[in-house]
PyMOL Python script that loads the backbone (N, CA, C, O; Angstrom):
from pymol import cmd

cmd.read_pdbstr("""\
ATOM      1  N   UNK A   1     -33.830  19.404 -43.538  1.00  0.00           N
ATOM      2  CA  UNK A   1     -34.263  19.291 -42.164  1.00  0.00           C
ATOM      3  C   UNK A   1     -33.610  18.102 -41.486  1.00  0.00           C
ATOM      4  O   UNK A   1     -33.157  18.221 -40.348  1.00  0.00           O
ATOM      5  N   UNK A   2     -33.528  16.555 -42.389  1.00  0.00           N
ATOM      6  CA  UNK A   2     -33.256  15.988 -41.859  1.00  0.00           C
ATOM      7  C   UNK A   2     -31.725  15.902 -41.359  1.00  0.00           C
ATOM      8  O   UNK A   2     -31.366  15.183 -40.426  1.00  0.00           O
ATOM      9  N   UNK A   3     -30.925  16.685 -42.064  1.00  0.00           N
ATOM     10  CA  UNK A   3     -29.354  17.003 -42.521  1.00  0.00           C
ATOM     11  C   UNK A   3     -29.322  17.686 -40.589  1.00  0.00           C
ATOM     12  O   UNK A   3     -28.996  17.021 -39.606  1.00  0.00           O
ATOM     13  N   UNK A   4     -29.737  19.033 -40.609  1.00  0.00           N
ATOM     14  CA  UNK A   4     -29.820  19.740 -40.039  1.00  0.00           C
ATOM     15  C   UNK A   4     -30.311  18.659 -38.307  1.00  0.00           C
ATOM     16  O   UNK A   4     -29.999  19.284 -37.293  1.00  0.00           O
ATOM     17  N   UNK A   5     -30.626  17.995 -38.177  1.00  0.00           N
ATOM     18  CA  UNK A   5     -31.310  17.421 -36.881  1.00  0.00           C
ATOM     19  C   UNK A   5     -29.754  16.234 -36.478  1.00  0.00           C
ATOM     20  O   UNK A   5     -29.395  16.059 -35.314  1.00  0.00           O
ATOM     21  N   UNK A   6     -29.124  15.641 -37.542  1.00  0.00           N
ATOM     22  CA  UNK A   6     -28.475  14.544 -37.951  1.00  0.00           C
ATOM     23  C   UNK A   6     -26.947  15.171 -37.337  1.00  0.00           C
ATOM     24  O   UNK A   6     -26.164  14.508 -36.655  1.00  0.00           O
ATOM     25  N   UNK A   7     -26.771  16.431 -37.710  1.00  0.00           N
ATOM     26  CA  UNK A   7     -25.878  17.671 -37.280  1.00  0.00           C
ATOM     27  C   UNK A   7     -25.839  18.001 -36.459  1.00  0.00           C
ATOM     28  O   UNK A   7     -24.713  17.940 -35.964  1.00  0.00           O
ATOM     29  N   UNK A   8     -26.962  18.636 -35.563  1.00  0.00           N
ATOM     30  CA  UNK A   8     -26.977  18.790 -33.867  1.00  0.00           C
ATOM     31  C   UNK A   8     -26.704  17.585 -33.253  1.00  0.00           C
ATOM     32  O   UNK A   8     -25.813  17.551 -32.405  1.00  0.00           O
ATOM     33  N   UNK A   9     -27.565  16.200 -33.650  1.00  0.00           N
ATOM     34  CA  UNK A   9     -27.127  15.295 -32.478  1.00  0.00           C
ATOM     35  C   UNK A   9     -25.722  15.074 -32.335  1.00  0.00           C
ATOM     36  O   UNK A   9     -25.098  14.755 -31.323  1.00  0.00           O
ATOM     37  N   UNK A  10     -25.195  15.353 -33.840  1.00  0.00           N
ATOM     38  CA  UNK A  10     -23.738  14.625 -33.979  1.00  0.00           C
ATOM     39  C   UNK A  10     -22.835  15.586 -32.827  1.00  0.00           C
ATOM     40  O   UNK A  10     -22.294  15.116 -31.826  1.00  0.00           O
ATOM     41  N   UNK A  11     -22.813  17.422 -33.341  1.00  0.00           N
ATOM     42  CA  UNK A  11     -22.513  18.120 -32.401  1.00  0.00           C
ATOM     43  C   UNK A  11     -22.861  17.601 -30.814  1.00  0.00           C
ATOM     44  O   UNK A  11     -21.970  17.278 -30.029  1.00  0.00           O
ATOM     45  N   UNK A  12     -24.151  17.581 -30.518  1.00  0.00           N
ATOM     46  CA  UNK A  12     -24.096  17.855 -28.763  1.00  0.00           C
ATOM     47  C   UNK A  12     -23.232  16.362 -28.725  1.00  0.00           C
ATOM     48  O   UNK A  12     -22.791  16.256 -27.581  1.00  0.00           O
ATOM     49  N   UNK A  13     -22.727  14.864 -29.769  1.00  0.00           N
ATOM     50  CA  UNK A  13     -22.337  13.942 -28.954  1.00  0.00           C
ATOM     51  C   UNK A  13     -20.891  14.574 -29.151  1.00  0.00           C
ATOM     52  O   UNK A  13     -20.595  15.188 -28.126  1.00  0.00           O
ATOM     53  N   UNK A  14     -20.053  14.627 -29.951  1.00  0.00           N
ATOM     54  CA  UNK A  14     -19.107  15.650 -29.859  1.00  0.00           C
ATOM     55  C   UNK A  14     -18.773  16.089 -28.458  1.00  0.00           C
ATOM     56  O   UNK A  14     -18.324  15.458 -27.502  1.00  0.00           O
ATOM     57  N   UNK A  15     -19.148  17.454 -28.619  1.00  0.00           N
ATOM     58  CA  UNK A  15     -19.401  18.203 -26.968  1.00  0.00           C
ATOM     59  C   UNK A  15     -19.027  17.077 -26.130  1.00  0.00           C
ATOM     60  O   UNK A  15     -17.865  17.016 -25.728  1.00  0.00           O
ATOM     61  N   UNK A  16     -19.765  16.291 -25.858  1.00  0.00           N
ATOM     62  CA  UNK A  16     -19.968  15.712 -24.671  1.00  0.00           C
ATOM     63  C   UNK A  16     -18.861  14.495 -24.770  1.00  0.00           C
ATOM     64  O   UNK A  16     -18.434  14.020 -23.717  1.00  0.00           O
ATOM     65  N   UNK A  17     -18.633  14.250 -25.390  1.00  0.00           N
ATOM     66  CA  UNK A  17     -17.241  13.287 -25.798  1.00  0.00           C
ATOM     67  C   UNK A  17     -15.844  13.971 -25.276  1.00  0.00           C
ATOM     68  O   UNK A  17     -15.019  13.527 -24.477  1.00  0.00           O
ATOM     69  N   UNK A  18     -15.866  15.224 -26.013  1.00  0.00           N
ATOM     70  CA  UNK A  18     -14.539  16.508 -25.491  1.00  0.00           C
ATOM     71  C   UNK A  18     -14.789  16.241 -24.045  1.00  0.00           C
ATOM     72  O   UNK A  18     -14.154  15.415 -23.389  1.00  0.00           O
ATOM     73  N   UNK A  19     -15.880  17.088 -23.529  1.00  0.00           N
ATOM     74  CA  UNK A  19     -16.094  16.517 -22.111  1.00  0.00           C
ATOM     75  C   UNK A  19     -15.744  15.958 -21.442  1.00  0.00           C
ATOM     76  O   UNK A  19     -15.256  16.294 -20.363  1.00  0.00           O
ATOM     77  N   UNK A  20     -15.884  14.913 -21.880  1.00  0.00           N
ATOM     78  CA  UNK A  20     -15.175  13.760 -20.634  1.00  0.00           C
ATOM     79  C   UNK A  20     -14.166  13.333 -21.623  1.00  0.00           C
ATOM     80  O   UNK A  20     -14.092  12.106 -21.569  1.00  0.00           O
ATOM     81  N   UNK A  21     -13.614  13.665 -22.224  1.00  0.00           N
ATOM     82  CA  UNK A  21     -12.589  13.647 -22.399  1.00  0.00           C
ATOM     83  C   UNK A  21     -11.087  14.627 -21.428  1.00  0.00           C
ATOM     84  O   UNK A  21      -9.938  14.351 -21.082  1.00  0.00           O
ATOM     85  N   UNK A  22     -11.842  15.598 -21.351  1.00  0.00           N
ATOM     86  CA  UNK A  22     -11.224  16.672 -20.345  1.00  0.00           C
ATOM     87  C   UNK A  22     -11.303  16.233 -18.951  1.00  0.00           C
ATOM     88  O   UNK A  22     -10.397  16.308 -18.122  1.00  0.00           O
ATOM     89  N   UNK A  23     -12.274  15.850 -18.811  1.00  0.00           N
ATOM     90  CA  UNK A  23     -13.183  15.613 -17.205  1.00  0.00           C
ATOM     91  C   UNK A  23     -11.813  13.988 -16.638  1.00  0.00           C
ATOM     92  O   UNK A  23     -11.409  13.851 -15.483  1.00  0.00           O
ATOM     93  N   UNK A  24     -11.284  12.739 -18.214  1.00  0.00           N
ATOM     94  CA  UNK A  24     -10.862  11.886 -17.528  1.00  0.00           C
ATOM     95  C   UNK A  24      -9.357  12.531 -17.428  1.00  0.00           C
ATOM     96  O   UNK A  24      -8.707  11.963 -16.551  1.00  0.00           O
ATOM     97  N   UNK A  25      -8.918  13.164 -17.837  1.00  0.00           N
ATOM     98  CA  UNK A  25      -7.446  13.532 -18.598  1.00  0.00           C
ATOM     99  C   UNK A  25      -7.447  14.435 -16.955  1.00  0.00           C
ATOM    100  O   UNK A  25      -6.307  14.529 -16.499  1.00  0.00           O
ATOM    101  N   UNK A  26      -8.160  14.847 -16.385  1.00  0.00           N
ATOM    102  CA  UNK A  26      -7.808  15.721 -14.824  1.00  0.00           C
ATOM    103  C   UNK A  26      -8.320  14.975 -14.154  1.00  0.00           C
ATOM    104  O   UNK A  26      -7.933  15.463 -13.092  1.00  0.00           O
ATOM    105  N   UNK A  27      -8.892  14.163 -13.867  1.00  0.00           N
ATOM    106  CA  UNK A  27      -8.650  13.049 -13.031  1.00  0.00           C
ATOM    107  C   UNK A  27      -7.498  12.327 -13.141  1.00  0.00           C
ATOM    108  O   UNK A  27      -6.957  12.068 -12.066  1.00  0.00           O
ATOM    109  N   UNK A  28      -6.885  11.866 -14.286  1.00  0.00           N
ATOM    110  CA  UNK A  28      -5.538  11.138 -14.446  1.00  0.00           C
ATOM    111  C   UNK A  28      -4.777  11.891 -13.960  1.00  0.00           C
ATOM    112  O   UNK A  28      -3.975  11.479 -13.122  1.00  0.00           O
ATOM    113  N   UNK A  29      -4.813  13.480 -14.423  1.00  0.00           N
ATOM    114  CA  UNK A  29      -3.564  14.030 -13.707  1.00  0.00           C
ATOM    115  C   UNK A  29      -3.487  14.395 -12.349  1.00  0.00           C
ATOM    116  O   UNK A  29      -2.397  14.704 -11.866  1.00  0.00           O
ATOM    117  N   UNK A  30      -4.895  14.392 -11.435  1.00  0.00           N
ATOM    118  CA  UNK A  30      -5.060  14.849 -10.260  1.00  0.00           C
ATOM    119  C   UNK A  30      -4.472  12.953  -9.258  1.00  0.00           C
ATOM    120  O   UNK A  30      -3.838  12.833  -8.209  1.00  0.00           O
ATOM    121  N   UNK A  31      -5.051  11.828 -10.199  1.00  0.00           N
ATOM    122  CA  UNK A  31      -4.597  10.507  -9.707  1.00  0.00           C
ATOM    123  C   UNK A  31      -3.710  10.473  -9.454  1.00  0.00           C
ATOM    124  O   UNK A  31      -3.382  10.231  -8.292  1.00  0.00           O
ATOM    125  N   UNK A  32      -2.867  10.697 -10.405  1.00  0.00           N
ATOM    126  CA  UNK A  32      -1.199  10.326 -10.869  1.00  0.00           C
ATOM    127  C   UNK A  32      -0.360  11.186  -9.882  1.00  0.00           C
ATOM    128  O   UNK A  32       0.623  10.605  -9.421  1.00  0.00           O
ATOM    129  N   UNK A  33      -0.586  12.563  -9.443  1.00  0.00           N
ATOM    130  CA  UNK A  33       0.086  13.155  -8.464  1.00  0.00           C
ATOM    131  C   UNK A  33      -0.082  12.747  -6.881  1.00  0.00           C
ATOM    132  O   UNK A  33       0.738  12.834  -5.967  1.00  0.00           O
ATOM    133  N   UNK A  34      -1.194  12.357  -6.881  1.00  0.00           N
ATOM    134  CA  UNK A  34      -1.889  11.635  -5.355  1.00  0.00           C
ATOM    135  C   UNK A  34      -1.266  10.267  -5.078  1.00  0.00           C
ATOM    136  O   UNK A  34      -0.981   9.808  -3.972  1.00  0.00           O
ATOM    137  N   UNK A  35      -1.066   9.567  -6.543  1.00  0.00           N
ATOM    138  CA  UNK A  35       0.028   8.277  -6.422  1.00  0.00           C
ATOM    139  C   UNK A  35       1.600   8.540  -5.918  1.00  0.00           C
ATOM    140  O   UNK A  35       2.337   7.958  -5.122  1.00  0.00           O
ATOM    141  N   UNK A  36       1.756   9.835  -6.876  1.00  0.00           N
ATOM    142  CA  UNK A  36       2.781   9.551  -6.422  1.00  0.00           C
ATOM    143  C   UNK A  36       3.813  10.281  -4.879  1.00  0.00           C
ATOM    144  O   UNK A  36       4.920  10.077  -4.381  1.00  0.00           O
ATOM    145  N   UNK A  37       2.736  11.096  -4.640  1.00  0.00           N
ATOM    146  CA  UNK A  37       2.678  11.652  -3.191  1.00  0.00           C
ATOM    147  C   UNK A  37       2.601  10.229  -2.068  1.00  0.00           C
ATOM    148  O   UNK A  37       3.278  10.212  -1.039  1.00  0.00           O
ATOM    149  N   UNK A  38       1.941   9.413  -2.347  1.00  0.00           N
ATOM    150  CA  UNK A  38       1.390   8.118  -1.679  1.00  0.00           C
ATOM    151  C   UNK A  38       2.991   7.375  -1.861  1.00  0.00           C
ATOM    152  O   UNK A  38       3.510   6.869  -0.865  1.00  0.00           O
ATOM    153  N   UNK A  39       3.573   7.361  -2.946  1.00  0.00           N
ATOM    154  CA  UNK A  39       4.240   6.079  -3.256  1.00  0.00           C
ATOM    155  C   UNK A  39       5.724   7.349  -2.267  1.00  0.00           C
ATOM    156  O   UNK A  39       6.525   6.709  -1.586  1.00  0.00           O
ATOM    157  N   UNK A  40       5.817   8.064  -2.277  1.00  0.00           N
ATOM    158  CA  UNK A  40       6.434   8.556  -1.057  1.00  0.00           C
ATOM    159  C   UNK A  40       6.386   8.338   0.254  1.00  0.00           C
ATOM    160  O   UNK A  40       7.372   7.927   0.866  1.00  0.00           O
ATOM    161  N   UNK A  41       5.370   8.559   0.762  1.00  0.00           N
ATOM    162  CA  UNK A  41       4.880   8.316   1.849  1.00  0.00           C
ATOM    163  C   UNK A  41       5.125   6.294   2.169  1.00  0.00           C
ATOM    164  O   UNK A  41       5.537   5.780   3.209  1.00  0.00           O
ATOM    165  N   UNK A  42       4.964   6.023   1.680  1.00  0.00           N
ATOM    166  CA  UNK A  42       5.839   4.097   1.439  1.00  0.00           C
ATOM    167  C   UNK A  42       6.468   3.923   1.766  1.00  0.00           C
ATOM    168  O   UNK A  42       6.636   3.112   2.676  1.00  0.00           O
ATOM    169  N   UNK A  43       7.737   5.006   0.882  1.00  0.00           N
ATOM    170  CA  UNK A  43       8.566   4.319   1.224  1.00  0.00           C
ATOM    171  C   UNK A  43       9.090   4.963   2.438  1.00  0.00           C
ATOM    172  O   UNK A  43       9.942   4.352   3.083  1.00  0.00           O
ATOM    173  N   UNK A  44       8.686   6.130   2.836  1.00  0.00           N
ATOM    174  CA  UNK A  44       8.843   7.052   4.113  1.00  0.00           C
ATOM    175  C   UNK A  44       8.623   6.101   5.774  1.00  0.00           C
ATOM    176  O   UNK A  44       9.301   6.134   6.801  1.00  0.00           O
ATOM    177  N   UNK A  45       7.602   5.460   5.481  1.00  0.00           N
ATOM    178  CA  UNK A  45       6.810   4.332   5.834  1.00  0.00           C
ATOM    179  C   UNK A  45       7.616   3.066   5.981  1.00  0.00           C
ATOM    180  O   UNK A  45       7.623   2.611   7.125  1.00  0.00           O
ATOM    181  N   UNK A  46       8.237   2.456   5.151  1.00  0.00           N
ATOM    182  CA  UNK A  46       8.988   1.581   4.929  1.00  0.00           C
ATOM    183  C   UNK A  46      10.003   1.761   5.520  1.00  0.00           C
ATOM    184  O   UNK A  46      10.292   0.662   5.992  1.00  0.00           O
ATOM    185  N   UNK A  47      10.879   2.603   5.848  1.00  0.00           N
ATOM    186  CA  UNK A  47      12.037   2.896   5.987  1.00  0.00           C
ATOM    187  C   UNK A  47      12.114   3.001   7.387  1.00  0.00           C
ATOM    188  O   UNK A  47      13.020   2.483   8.039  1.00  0.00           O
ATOM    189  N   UNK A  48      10.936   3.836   8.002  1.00  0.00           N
ATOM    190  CA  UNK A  48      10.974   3.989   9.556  1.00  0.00           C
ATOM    191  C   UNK A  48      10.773   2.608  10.126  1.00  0.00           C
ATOM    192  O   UNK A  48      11.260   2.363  11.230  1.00  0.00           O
ATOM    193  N   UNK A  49       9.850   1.341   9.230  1.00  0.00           N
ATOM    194  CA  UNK A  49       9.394   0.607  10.349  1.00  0.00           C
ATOM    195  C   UNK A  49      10.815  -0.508   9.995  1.00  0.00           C
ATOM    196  O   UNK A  49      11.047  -1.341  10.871  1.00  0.00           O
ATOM    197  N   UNK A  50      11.545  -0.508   8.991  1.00  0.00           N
ATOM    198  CA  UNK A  50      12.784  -1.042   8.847  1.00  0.00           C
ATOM    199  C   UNK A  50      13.834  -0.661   9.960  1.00  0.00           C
ATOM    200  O   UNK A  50      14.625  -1.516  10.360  1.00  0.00           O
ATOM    201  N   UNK A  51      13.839   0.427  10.383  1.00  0.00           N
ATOM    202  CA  UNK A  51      15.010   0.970  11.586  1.00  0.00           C
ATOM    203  C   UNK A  51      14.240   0.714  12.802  1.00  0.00           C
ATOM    204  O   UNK A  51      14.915   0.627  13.828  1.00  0.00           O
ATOM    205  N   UNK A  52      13.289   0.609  12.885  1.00  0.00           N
ATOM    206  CA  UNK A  52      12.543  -0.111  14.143  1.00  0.00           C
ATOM    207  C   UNK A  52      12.742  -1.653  14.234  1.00  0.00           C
ATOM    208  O   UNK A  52      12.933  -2.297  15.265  1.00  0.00           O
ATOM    209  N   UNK A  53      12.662  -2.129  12.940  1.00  0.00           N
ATOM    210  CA  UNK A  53      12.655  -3.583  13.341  1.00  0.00           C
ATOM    211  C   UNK A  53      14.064  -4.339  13.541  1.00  0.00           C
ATOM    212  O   UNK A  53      14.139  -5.542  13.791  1.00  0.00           O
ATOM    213  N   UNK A  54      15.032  -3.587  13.418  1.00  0.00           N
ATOM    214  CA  UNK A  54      16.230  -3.918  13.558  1.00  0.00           C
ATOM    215  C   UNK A  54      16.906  -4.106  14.338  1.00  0.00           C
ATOM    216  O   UNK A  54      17.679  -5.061  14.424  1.00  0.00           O
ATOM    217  N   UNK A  55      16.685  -2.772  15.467  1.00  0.00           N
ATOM    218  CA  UNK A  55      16.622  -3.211  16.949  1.00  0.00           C
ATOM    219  C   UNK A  55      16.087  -4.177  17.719  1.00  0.00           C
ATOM    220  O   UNK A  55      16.620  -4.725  18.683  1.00  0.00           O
ATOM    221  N   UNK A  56      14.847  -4.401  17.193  1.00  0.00           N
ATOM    222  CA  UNK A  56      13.932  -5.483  17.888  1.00  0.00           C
ATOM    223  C   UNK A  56      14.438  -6.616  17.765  1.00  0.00           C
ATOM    224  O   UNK A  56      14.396  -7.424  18.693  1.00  0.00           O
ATOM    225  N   UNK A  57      15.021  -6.892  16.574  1.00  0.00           N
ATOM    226  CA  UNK A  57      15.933  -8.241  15.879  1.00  0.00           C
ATOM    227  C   UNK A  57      16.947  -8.663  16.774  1.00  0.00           C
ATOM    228  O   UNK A  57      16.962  -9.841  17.132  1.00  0.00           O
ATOM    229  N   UNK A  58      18.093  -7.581  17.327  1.00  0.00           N
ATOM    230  CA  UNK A  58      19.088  -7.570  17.652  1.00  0.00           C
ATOM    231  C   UNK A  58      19.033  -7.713  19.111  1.00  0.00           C
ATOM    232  O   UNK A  58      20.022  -8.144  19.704  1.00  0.00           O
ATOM    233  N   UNK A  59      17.870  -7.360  19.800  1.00  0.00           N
ATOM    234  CA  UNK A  59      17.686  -7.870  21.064  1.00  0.00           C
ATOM    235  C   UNK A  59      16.857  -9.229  21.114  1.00  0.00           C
ATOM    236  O   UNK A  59      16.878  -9.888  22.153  1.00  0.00           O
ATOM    237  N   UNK A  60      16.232  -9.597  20.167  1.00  0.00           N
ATOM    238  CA  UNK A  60      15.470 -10.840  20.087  1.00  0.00           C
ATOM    239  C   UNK A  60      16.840 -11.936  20.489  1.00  0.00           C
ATOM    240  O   UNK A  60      17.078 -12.742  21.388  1.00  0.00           O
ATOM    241  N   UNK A  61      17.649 -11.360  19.077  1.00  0.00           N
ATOM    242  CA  UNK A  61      18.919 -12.925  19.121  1.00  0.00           C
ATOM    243  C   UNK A  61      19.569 -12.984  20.630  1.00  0.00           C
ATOM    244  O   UNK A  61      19.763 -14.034  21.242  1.00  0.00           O
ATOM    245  N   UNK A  62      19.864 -11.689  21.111  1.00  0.00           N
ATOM    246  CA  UNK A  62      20.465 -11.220  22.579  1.00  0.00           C
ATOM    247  C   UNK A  62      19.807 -12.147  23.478  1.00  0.00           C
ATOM    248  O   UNK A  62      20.568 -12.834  24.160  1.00  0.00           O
ATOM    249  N   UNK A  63      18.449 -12.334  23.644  1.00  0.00           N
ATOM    250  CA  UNK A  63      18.123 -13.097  24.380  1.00  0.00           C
ATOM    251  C   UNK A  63      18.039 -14.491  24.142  1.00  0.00           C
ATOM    252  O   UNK A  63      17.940 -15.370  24.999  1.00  0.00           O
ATOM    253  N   UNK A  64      18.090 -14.639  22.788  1.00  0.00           N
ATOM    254  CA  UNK A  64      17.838 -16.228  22.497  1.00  0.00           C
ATOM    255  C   UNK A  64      19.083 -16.912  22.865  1.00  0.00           C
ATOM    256  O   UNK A  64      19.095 -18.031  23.379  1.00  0.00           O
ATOM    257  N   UNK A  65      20.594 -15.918  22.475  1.00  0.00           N
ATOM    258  CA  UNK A  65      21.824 -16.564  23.114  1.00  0.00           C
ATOM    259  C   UNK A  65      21.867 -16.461  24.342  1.00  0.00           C
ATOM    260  O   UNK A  65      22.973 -16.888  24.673  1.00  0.00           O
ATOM    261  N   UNK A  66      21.375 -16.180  25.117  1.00  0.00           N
ATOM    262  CA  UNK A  66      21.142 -15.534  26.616  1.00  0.00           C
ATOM    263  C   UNK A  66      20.794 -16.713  27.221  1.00  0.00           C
ATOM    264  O   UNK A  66      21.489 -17.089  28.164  1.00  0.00           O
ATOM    265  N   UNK A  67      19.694 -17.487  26.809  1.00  0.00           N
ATOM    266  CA  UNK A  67      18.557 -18.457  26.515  1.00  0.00           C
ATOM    267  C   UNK A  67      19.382 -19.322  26.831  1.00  0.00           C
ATOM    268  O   UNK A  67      19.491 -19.795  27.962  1.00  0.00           O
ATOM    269  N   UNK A  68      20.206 -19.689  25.631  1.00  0.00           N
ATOM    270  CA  UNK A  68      20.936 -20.594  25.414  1.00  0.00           C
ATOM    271  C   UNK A  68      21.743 -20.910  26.825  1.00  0.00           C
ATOM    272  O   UNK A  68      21.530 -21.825  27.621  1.00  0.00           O
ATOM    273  N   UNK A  69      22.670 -19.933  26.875  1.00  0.00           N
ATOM    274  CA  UNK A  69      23.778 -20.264  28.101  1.00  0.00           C
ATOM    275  C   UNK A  69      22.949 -20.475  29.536  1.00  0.00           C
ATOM    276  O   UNK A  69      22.984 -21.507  30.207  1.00  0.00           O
ATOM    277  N   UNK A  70      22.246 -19.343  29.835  1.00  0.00           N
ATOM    278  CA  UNK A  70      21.369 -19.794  30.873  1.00  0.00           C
ATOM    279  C   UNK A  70      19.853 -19.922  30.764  1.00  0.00           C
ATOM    280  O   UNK A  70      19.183 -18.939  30.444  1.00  0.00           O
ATOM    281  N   UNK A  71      19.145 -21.418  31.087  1.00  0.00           N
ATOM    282  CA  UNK A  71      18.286 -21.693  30.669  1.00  0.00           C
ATOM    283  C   UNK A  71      17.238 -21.466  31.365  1.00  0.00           C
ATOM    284  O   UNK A  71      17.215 -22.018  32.465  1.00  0.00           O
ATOM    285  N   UNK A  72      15.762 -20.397  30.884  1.00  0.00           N
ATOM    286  CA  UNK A  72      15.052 -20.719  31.880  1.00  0.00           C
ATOM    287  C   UNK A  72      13.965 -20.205  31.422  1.00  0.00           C
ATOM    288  O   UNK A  72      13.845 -19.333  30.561  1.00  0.00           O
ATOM    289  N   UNK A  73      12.612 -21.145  32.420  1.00  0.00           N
ATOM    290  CA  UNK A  73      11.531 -21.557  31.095  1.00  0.00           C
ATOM    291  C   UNK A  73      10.247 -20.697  31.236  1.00  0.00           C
ATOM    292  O   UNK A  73       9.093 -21.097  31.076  1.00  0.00           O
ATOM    293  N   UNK A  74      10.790 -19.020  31.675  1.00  0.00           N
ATOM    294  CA  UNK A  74       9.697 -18.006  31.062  1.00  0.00           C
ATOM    295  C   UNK A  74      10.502 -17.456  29.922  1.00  0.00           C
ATOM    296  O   UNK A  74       9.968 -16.960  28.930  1.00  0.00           O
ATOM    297  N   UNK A  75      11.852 -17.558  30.090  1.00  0.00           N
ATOM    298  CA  UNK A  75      12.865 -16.514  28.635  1.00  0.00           C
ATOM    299  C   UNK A  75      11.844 -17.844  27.066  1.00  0.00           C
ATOM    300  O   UNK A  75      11.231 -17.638  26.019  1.00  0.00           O
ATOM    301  N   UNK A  76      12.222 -18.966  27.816  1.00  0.00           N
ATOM    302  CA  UNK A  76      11.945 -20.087  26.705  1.00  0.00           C
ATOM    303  C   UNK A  76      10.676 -19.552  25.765  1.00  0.00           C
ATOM    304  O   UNK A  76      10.462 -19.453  24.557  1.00  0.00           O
ATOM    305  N   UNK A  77       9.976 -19.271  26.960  1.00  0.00           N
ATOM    306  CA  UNK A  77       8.288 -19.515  26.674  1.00  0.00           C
ATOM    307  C   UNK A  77       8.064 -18.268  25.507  1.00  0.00           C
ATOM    308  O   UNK A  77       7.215 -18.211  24.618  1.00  0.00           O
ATOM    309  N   UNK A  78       9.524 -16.960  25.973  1.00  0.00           N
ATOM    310  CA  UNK A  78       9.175 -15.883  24.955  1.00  0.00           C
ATOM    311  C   UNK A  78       9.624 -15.975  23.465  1.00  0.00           C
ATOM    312  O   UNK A  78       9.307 -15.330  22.465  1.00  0.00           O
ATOM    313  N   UNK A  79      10.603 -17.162  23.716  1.00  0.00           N
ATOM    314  CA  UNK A  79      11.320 -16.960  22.826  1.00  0.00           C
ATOM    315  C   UNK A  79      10.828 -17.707  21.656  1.00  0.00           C
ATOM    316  O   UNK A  79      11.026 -17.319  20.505  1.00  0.00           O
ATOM    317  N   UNK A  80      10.157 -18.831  21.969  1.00  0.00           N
ATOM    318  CA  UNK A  80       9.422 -20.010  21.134  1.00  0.00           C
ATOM    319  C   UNK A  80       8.427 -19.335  20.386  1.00  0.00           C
ATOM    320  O   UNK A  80       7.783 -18.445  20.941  1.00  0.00           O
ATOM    321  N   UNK A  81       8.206 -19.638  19.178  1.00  0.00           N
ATOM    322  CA  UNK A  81       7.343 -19.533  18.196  1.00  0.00           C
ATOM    323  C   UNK A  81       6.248 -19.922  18.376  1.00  0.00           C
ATOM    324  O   UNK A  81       6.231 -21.153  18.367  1.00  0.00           O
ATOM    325  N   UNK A  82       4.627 -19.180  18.653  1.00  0.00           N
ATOM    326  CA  UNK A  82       3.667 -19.723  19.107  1.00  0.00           C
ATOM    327  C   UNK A  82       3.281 -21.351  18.493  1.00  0.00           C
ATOM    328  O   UNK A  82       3.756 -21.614  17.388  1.00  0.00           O
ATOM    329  N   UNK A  83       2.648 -22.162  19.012  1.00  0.00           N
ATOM    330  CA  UNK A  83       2.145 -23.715  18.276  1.00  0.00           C
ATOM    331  C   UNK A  83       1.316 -23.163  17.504  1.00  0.00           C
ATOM    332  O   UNK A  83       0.877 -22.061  17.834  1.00  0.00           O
ATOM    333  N   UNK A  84       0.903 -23.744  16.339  1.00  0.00           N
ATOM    334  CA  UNK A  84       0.000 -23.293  15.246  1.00  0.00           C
ATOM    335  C   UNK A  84      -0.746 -24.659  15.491  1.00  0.00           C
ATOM    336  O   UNK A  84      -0.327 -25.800  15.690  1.00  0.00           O
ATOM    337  N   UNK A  85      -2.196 -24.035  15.388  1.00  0.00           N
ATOM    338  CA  UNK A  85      -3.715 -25.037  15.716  1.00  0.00           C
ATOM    339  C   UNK A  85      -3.372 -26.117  14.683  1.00  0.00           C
ATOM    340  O   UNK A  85      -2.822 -25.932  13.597  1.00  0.00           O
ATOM    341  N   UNK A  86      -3.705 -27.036  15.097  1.00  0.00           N
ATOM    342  CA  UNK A  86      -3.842 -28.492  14.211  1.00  0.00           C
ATOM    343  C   UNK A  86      -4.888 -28.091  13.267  1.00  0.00           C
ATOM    344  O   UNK A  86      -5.862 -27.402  13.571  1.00  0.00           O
ATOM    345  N   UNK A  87      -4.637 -28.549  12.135  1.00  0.00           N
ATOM    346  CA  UNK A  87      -5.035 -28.403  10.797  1.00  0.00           C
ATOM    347  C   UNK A  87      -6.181 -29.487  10.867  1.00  0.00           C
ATOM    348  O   UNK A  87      -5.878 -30.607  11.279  1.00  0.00           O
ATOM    349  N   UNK A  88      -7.257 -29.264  10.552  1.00  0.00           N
ATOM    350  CA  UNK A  88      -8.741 -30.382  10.768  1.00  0.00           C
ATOM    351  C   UNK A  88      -8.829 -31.442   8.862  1.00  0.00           C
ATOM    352  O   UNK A  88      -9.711 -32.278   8.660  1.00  0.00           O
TER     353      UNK A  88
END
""", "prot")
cmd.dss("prot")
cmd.show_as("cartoon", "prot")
cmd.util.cbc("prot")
cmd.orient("prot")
């Protein structure tokens, strides 16, 4: 009897071990495809705001030499790097 009781528990922990054993192994594989759908989308991401910022660059310097030759103090005001708050 006691064999027999010692046997089922062992079985249902079994079972339930396979279980989530299955249950983590499709989550990993359902993760792992969602990563790497994501890690696409990055660099998809990456790439557009790289060809955006390049332009922005190239007219930034445009005006800063602009700046330079003729001086005047709203171009200045855009061109300057905000003051950063005094440190307490």
């Amino acid at each position: 009897m006691k064999c027999e009781t010692t046997n089922g528990i062992l079985t249902f922990v079994l079972g339930a071990l396979v279980l989530l054993g299955v249950l983590f192994a499709l989550q990993t594989f359902f993760l792992t495809r969602e990563l790497r759908q994501l890690g696409v989308k990055a660099a998809a991401a990456n790439t557009a705001l790289a060809q955006m910022q390049a332009p922005a660059q190239a007219l930034f310097n445009d005006v800063t030499a602009y700046n330079k030759k003729n001086p005047s103090p709203d171009l200045t005001k855009l061109v300057e790097p905000p003051a950063k708050p005094a440190a307490k």
